[in-house]
C-alpha positions in Angstrom: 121.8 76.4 105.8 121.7 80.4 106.5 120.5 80.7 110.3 118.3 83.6 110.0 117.2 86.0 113.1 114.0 87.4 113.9 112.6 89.7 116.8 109.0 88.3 117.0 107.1 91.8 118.7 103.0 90.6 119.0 101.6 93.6 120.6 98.5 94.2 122.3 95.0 92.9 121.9 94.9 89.9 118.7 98.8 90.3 117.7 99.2 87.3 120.6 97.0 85.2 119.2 97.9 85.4 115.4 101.4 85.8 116.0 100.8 82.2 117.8 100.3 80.8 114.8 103.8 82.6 113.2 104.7 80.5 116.0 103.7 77.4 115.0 104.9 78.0 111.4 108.7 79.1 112.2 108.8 75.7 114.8 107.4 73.7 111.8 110.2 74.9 109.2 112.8 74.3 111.7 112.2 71.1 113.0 112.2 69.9 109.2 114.8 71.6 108.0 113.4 73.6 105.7 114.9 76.8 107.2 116.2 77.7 110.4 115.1 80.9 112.1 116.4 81.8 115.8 113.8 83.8 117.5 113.5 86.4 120.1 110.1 87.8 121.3 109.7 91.5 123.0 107.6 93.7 124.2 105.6 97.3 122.1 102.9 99.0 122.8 100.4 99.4 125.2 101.9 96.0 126.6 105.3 97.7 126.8 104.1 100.6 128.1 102.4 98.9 131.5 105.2 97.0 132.0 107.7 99.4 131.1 105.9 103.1 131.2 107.0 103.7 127.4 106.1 102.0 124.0 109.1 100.6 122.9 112.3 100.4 125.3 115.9 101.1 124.1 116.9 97.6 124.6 114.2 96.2 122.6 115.5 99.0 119.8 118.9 97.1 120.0 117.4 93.7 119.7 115.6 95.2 116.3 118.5 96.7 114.8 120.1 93.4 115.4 117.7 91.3 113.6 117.5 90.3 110.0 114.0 90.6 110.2 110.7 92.3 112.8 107.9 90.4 112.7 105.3 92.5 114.2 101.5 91.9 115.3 99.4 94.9 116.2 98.9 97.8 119.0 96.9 100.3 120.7 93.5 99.7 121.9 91.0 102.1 124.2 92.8 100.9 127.8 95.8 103.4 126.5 93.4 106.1 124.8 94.7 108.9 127.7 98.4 107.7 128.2 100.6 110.6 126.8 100.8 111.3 123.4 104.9 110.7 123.5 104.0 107.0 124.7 100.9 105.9 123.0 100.9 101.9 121.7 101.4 103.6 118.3 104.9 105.7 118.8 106.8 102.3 119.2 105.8 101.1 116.1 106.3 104.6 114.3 109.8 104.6 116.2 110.9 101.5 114.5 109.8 102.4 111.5 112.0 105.6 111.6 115.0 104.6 113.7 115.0 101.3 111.4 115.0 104.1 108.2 111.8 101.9 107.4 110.8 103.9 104.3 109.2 101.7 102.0 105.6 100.2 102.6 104.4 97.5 100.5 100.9 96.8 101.3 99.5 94.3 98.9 95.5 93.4 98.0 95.0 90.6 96.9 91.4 88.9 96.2 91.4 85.2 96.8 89.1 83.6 94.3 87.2 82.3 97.2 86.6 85.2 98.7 85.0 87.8 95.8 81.8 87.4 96.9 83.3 88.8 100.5 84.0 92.0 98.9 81.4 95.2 99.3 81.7 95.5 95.4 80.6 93.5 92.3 82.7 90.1 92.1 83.7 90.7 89.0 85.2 93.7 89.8 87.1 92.3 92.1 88.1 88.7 91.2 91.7 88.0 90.3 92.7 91.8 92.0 96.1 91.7 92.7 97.8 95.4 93.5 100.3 96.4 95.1 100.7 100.1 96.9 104.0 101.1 97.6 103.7 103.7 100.6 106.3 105.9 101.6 106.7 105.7 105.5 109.4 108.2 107.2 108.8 111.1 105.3 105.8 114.1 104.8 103.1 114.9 107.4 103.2 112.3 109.5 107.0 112.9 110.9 107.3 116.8 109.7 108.2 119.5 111.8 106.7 122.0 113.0 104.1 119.5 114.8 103.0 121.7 117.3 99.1 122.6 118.9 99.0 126.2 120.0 97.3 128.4 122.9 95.8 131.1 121.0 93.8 132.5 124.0 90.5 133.0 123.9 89.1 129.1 123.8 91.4 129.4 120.3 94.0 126.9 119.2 96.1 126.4 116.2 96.9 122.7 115.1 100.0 122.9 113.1 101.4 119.3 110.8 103.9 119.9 108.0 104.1 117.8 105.1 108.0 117.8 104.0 109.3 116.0 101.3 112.9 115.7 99.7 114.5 115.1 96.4 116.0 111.6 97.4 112.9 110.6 99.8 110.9 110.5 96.5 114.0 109.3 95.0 113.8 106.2 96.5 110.7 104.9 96.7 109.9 105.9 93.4 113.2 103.1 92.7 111.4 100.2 94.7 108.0 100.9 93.2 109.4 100.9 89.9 111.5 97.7 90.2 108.7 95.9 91.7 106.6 97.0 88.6 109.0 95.4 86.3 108.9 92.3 88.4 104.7 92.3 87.7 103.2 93.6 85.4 105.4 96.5 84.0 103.1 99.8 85.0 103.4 102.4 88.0 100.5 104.9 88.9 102.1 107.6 90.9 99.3 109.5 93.3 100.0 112.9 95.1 98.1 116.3 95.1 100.0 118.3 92.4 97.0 120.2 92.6 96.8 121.8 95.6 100.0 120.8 97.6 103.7 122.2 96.5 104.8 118.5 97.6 102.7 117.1 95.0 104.3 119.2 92.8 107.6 118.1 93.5 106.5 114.5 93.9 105.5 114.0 90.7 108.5 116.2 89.2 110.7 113.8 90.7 108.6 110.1 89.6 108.6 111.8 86.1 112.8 112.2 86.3 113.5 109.2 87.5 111.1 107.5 85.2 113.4 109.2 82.7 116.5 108.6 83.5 116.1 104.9 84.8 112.5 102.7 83.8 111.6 103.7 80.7 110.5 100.5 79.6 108.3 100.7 82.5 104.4 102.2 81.7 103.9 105.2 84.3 101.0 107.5 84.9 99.9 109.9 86.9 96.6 110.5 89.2 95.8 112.9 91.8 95.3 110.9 94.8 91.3 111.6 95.8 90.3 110.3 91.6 93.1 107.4 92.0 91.3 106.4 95.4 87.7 106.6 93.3 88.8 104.7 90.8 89.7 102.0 93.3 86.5 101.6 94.2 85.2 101.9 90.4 87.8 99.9 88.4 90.2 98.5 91.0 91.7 95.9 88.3 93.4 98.7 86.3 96.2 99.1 88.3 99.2 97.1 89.4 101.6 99.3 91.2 100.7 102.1 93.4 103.4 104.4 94.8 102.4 107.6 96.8 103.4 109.4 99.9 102.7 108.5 103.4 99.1 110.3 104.3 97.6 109.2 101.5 99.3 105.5 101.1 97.4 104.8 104.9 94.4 106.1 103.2 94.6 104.7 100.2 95.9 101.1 101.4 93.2 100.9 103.4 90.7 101.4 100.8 92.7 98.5 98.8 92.0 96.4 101.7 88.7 96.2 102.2 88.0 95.4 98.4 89.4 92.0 99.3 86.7 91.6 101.8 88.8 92.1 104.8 91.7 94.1 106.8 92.4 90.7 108.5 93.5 88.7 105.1 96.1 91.2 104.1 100.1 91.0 105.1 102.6 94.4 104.4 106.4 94.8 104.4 108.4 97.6 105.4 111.6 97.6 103.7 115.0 99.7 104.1 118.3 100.8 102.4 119.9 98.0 101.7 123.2 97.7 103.0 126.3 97.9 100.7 128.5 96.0 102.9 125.9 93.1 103.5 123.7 93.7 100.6 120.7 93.1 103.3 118.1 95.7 104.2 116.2 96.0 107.8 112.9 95.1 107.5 109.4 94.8 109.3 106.7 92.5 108.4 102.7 93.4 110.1 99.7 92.5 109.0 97.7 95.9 107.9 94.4 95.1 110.4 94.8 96.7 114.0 94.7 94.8 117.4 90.8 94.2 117.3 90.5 94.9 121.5 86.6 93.5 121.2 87.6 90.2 120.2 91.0 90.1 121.8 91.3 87.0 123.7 88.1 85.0 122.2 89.5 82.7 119.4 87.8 84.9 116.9 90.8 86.8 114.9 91.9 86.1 111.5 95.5 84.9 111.5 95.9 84.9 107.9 97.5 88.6 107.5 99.6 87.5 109.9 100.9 84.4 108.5 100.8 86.0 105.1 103.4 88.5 106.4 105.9 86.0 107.4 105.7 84.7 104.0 106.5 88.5 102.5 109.5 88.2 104.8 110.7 84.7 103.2 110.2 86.9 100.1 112.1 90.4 100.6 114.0 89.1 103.6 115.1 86.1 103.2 114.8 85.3 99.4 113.0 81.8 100.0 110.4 83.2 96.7 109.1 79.3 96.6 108.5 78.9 99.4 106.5 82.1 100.2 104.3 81.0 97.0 104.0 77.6 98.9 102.5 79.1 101.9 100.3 81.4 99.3 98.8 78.6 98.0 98.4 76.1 101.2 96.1 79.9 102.5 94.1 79.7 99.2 93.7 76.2 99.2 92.0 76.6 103.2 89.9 79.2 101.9 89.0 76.9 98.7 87.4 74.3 101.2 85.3 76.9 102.8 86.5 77.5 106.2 86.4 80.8 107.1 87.1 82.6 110.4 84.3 85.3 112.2 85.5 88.3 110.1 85.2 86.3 106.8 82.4 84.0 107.2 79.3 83.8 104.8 76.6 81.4 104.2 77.4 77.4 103.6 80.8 78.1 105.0 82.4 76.3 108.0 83.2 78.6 111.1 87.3 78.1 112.9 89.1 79.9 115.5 92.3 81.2 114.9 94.0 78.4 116.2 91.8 75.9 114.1 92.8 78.0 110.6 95.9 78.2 111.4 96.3 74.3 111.8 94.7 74.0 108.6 97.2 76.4 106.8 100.2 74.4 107.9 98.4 71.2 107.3 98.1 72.6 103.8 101.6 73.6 103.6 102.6 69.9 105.3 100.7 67.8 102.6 102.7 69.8 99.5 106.1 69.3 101.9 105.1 65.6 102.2 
């Protein structure tokens, strides 16, 4: 059996706690053979950053690189709000994401059946939803230069972001949106601004060729990215794949999410070239909700993102499909019997701590092992 390496990174405020029950999960798999995973646990963040005066050291870097997969938790949080903006929680996770060549995002929302009624629109709507957005991660505003603020004098400044996109970035993430498309249900929706933005222009110039040359057999169409994220609120169950660029894939994923009924039910991958020599990619595997400060600490978080993005990692990492879907189905089988953490909890259901949910997930998962 493959031994498999992992750099387990939990973060700041909740990422302790959920990435506890990761934990739990990996010891579980070991200790009956299932899989073997050799772990390694470091420091990001704001955590990083008091122990260490920067979000992400260069040793903890190395011990990424080296890793078959990250498994990450969450940062950030109001304690670090006036640290400087070159070591805020956030610039260790964007600097794995770039020195990692992390460019695809797969953010997923998916709408247990037990969990419609938790969404802020119509169940039926929203029952059986299952999307995936495909968000490109190193690329356009976000990591363009100039990024500057300017003195203008006068009380006047001048905010400056560039969005910068080239020919191969959209290239290749219009290639892993596509092939995930053929693995689903065979259509791509491609979102920019062609409208208004020379990068939209170019975006979808470039889906359209590679559409032609490669995935014709695959159904593509365009929408500008403000109707597509209307139209995820009005008819969410028309799409299936999603690809779009990085400003408006964080806004866009986000909107996905909360149709489900909550930020803390939903895993995402972030996926790199894959090697020739080794035929593996680096990859990082976070849940999409943040580090929840209020409730850090209390028992109260939602570990099922979490746990839910180790299973995307036995999927795109590790290619242990069956058993991902396992793990799928001991999380929908919890929700079936009604218990439900803080963030997810409704009338005539039965309240658990993190801990508590994620005992009865493995549970779950040990009855179908059994």
């Amino acid at each position: 059996m493959a031994n498999h390496k992992l750099l387990l990174l939990p973060g700041d405020g909740i990422g302790p706690e959920v990435m506890a029950e990761v934990k739990r999960l990996i010891d579980w798999l070991n200790a009956q053979g299932i899989a073997h995973f050799a772990t390694e646990q470091g420091l990001v963040g704001g955590t990083a950053y008091d122990a260490q005066g920067v979000s992400i050291t260069d040793d903890t870097m190395e011990q990424a690189k080296a890793a078959d997969a990250v498994i990450f938790g969450a940062v950030g949080g109001p304690k670090w709000d006036s640290v400087p903006y070159e070591v805020r929680p956030e610039a260790g996770l964007l600097r794995l994401r770039k020195d990692l060549g992390l460019f695809a995002n797969l953010r997923p929302a998916v709408c247990y059946p037990a969990l419609a009624d938790a969404s802020s629109l119509k169940r039926e709507a929203v029952e059986g939803l299952d999307i995936m957005i495909v968000r490109e991660l190193t690329g356009g505003v976000y990591f363009g230069e100039p990024k500057t603020i300017t003195d203008l004098g006068n009380g006047q400044k001048r905010a400056i972001d560039t969005q910068v996109y080239d020919t191969y970035e959209i290239e290749r993430i219009a290639r892993v949106a596509f092939d995930l498309a053929r693995k689903r249900r065979n259509k791509l929706t491609s979102m920019e601004k062609r409208n208004v933005m020379k990068s939209g222009v170019l975006w979808n110039e470039v889906v359209t060729q590679v559409h032609a040359r490669e995935y014709k057999d695959v159904t593509l169409e365009h929408q500008l990215a403000d109707s597509g994220g209307m139209n995820l609120v009005k008819s969410p169950k028309q799409f299936d794949v999603i690809v779009t660029d990085n400003l408006f894939g964080d806004m866009l994923s986000d909107i996905a999410a909360m149709l489900t009924g909550s930020l803390g039910m939903l895993p995402s991958a972030s996926l790199g070239e894959i090697d020739d020599k080794t035929k593996k990619r680096r990859s990082l595997f976070e849940p999409v909700h943040g580090s929840a400060p209020d409730i850090a600490g209390k028992g109260l978080a939602n570990p099922i993102a979490m746990l839910a993005s180790f299973g995307m990692a036995l999927r795109y990492s590790f290619d242990m499909g069956a058993l991902a879907d396992r793990l799928d189905a001991a999380i929908a089988a919890v929700l079936a019997k009604g218990l439900r953490t803080a963030d997810i909890k409704s009338e005539g259901t039965t309240a658990v701590s993190t801990s508590q949910m994620g005992e009865a997930i493995l549970g779950e998962l040990q009855a179908q092992h059994a």
